[in-house]
C-alpha positions in Angstrom: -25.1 -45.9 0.2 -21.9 -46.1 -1.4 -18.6 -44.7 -0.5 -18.6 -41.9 -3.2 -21.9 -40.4 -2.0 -20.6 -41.3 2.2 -17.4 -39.0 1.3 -19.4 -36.7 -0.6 -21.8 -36.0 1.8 -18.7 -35.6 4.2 -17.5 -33.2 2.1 -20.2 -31.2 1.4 -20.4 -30.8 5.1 -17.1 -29.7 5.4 -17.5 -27.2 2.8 -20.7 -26.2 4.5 -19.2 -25.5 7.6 -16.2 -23.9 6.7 -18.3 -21.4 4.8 -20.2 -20.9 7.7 -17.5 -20.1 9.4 -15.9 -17.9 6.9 -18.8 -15.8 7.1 -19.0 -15.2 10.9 -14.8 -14.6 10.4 -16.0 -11.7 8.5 -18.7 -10.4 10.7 -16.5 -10.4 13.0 -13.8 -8.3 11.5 -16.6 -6.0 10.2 -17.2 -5.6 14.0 -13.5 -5.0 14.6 -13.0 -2.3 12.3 -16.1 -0.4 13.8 -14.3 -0.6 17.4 -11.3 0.9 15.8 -13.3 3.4 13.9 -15.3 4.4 17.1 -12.1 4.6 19.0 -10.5 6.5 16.5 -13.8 8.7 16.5 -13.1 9.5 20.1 -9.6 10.6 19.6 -7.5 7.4 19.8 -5.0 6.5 17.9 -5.5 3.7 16.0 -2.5 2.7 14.7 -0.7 2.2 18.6 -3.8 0.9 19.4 -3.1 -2.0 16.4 0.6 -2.1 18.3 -0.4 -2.5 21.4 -3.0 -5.6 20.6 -0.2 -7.5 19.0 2.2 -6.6 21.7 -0.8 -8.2 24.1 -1.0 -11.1 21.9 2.4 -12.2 22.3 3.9 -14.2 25.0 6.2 -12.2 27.5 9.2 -13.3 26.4 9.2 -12.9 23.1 7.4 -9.7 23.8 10.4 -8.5 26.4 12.8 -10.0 23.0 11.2 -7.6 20.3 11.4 -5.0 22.9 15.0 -5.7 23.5 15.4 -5.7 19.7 13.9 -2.9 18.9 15.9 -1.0 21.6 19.1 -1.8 20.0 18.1 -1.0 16.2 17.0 2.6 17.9 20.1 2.8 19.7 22.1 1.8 16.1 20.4 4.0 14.7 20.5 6.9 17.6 17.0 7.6 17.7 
């Protein structure tokens, strides 16, 4: 085999798998808007619900930072 056909096998791999991938990326996000649809379906609020998952996703500090931050604009702002 030659090294064109070695690195084009490779890379047709690559390409394979990151389609692959790409596809269950989207199954999954199709099964993440139905969660969010069915909560919202039973009254939730999706939109805090959105909040609160990125909130989780954070680390505490920076979480306890935004908070701190946000605090402050509200208070500028007398909200």
């Amino acid at each position: 085999m030659s090294t064109a056909n070695v690195s084009a096998d490779q890379l047709r791999l690559f390409i394979e798998r990151i389609e692959r991938l790409e596809e269950e990326k989207k199954a999954t996000a199709d099964d993440i808007k139905d969660v969010y649809a069915e909560a919202k379906a039973n009254g939730y609020d999706t939109k805090t619900m959105r909040a609160v998952v990125r909130l989780r996703k954070m680390e505490s500090n920076a979480r306890a930072e935004a908070e701190a931050l946000l605090e402050t604009y509200r208070n500028a702002l007398n909200l």
